[in-house]
C-alpha positions in Angstrom: 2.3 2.5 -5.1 1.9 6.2 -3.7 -1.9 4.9 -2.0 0.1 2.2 -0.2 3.0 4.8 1.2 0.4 7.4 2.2 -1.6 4.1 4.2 1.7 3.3 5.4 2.0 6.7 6.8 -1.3 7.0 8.1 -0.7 3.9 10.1 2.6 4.8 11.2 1.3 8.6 12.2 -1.6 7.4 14.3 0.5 4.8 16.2 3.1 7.2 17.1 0.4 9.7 18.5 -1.9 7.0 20.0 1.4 5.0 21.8 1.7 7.0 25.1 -2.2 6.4 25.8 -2.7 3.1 25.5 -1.6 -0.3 23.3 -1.3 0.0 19.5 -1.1 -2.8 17.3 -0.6 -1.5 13.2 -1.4 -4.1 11.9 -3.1 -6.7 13.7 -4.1 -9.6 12.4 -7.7 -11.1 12.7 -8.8 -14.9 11.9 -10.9 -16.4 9.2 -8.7 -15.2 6.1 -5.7 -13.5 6.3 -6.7 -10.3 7.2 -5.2 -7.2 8.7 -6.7 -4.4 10.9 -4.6 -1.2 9.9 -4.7 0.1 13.6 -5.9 -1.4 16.6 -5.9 0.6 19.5 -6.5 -0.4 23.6 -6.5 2.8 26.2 -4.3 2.2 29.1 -6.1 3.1 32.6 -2.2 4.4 33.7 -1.9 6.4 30.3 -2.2 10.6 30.6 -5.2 12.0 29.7 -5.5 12.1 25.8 -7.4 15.9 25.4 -4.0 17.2 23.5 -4.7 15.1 20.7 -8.3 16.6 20.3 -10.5 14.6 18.6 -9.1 11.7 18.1 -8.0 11.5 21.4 -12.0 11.1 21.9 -11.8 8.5 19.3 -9.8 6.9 21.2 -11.6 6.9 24.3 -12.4 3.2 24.2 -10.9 0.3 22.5 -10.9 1.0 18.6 -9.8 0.0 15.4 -8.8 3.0 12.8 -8.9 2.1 9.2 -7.2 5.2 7.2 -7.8 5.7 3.3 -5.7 8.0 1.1 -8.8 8.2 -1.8 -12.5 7.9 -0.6 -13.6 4.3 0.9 -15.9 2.7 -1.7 -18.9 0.6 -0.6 -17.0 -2.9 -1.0 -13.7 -1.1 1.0 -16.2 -0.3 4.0 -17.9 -4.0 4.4 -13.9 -4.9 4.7 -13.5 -2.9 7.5 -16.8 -3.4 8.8 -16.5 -7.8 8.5 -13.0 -7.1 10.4 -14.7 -5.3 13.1 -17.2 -8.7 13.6 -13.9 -11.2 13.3 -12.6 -9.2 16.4 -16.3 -8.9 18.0 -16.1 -12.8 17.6 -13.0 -13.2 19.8 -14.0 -11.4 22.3 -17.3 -13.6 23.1 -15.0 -16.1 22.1 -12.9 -15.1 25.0 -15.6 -14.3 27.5 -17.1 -17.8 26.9 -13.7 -19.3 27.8 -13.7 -17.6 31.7 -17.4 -17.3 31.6 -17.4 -13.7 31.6 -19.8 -11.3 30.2 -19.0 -8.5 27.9 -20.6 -5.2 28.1 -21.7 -3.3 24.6 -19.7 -0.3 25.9 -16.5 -2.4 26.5 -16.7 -3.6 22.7 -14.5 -2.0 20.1 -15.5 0.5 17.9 -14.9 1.0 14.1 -13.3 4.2 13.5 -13.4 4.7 8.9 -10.9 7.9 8.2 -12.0 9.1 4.7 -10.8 12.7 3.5 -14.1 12.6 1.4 -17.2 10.5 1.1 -20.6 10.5 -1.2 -23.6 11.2 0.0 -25.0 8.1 -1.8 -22.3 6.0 -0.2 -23.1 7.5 3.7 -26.9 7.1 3.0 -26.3 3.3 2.1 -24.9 2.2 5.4 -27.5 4.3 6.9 -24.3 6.7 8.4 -25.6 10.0 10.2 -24.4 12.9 12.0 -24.9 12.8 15.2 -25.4 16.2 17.5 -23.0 15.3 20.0 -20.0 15.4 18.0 -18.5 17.8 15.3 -19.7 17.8 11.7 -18.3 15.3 9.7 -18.4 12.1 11.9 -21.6 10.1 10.4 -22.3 6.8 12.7 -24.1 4.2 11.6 -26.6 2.2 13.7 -26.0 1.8 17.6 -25.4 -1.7 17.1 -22.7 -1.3 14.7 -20.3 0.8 16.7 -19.0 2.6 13.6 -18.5 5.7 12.3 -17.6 7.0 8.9 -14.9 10.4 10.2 -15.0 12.0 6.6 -11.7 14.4 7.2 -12.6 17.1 4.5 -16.0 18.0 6.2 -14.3 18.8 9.9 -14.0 21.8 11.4 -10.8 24.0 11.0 -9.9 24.0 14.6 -7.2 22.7 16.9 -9.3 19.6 18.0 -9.8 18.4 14.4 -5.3 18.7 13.8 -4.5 15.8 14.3 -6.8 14.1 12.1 -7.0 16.8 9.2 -3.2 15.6 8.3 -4.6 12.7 7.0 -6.5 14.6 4.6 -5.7 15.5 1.4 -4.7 18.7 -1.1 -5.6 22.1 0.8 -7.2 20.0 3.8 -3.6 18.3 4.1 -1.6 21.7 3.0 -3.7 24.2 5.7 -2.8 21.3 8.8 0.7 21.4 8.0 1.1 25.1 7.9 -0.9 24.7 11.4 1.7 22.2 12.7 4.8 24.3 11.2 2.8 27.3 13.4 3.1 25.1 16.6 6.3 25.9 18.9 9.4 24.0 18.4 9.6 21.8 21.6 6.0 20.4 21.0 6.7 17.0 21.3 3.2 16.0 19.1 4.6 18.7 16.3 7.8 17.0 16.4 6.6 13.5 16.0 4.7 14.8 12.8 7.6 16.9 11.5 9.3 12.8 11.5 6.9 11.1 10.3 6.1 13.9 7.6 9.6 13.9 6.8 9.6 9.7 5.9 6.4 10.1 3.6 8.2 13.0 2.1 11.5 10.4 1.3 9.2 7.4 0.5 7.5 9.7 -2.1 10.7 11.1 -3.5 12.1 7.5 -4.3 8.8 6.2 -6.0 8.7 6.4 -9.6 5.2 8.1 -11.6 4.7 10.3 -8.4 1.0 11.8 -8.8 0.7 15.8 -9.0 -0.8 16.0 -6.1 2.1 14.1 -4.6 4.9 16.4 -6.3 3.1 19.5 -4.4 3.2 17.4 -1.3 6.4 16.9 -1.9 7.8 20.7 -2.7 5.2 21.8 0.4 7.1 19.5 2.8 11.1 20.5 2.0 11.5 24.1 2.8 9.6 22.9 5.7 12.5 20.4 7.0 15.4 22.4 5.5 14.3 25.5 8.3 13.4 22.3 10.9 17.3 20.9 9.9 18.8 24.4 10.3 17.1 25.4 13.7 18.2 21.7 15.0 21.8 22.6 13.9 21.7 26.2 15.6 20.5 24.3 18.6 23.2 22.2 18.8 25.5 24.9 18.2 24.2 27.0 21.4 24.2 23.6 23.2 27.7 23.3 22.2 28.1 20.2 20.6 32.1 20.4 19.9 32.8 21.6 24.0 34.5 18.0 24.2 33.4 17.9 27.6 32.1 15.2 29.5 28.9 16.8 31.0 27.8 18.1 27.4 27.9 14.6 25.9 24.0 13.4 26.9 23.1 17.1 24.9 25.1 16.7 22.1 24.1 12.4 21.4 20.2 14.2 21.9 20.8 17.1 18.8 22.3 14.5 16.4 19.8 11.9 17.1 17.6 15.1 16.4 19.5 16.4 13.2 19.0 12.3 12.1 15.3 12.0 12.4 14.6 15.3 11.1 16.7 14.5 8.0 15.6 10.6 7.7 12.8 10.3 9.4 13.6 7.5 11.8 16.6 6.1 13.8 17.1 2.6 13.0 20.4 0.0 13.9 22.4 1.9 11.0 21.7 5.6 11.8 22.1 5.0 15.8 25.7 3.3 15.1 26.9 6.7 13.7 26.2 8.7 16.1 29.2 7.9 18.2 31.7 8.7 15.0 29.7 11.6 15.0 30.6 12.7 18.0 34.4 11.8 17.2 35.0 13.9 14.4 37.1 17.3 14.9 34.9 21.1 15.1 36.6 21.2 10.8 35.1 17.8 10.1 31.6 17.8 11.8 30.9 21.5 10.8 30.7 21.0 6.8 29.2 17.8 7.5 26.6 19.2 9.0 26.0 22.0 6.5 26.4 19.1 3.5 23.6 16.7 5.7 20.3 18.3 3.9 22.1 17.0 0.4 23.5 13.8 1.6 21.8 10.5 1.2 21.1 7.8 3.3 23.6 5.7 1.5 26.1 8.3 1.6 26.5 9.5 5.5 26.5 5.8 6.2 29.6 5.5 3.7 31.0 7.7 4.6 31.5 6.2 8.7 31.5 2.5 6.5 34.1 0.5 9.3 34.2 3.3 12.2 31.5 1.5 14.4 
């Protein structure tokens, strides 16, 4: 159960980085069998230039699918990914037979394997190498192939590699975060994480026979959004949230949809239709509900506005 919340958040993570460059599709759904790709990924020519997100912004250079594993991909694990990868090379010639087009190599998509470890045995088998124009840890198989095995644990400690160490694992995972925490506050990419960290954190806390590794995770990640929570709130404060006055009112609806992610992880039809009694309640009622928030379920701030929206 905790392998398919940490996919879930791997999925979820890389679209919300990969979204303002391009289209993402998590999961996308290929012919033959039922199948899903995890992440499917298609640059945008009118999409800013991806360098902030490092190497996996270069990943991302050209249409791609990302498949993300929590443990290390077996042998029978990778020939999934890699017969998903042909299903999709199939629709494409099946596509450029229908205008009677023809496709470049370059323009077909590549098969991007996220692994936080991997056997030598395993990398030797699918004939996966390193490749001296990219960092240590990326092993590509044959030309032909357009696939890489990105083995998370063996990248460089740098600020290119950030965004893709989260998805590692233990010290690999803890070192990232403490990199992120590092970053300054307004960083939009920091704050995306900080959410989306903040969600696996919950989904963890809810699911019963947790693994140690997970509890660690787990007490790692809550000092870190009880200080995120508090510096939200002082914003809000200095923003003025209880001023009353019309000009403040775009501010103040910003802090609490802040104070709402940071706490739940995402806004969704529920959250969003409190935020208006929110911004009813008198300086004496918002200002212990704010200080109670870090305590308070989902369940119970929704009761608590139960037939005021």
């Amino acid at each position: 159960m905790t392998r398919f919340i940490h996919d879930q958040f791997a999925k979820d993570y890389l679209e919300e980085l990969l979204t303002p460059y391009g289209t993402v599709q998590a999961p996308r759904r290929v012919a033959a069998e039922v199948r899903e790709i995890d992440v499917w990924f298609s640059p945008s020519p009118q999409a800013p230039n991806p360098e902030p997100l490092g190497l996996l912004g270069r990943l991302a250079a050209t249409p791609s699918i990302f498949e993300p594993f929590r443990n290390p991909a077996n042998s029978q694990e990778i020939f999934d990914c890699l017969s998903k990868l042909l299903e999709v090379r199939r629709e494409y010639y099946r596509e450029a037979k229908r205008k009677n087009t023809e496709i470049e190599e370059s323009a077909l998509p590549r098969l991007w394997i996220l692994t936080p470890t991997e056997s030598e045995a395993t990398l030797s088998g699918f004939g996966a190498i390193l490749n001296d124009r990219w960092l240590p840890g990326i092993y590509f198989m044959a030309s032909y192939f357009r696939t890489a095995i990105v083995v998370i644990h063996q990248l460089p400690r740098t600020p290119e590699t950030l965004w893709l160490r989260i998805l590692g694992k233990g010290k690999v995972q803890a070192l990232a975060i403490d990199e992120i925490e590092a970053m300054p506050a307004d960083n939009q990419f920091r704050t995306n994480a900080l959410t989306l960290l903040n969600r696996l954190k919950y989904d963890l806390q809810v699911t019963s026979n947790t693994e140690p590794e997970d509890r660690e995770l787990i007490m790692r990640l809550s000092p870190l959004f009880d200080q995120e929570l508090e510096r939200v709130r002082q914003e809000g404060q200095q923003q003025g949230l209880q001023q009353g006055l019309q000009q403040g009112l775009q501010q103040q609806h910003r802090v609490i949809e802040n104070l709402l992610r940071v706490r739940f992880g995402e806004l969704d039809e529920q959250l969003t239709a409190i935020i208006e009694p929110l911004l009813a309640l008198s300086p004496e009622e918002f200002a212990p509900l704010l200080l109670q928030l870090s305590n308070l379920s989902r369940e119970e701030l929704l009761a608590r506005f139960a037939g005021q929206n």
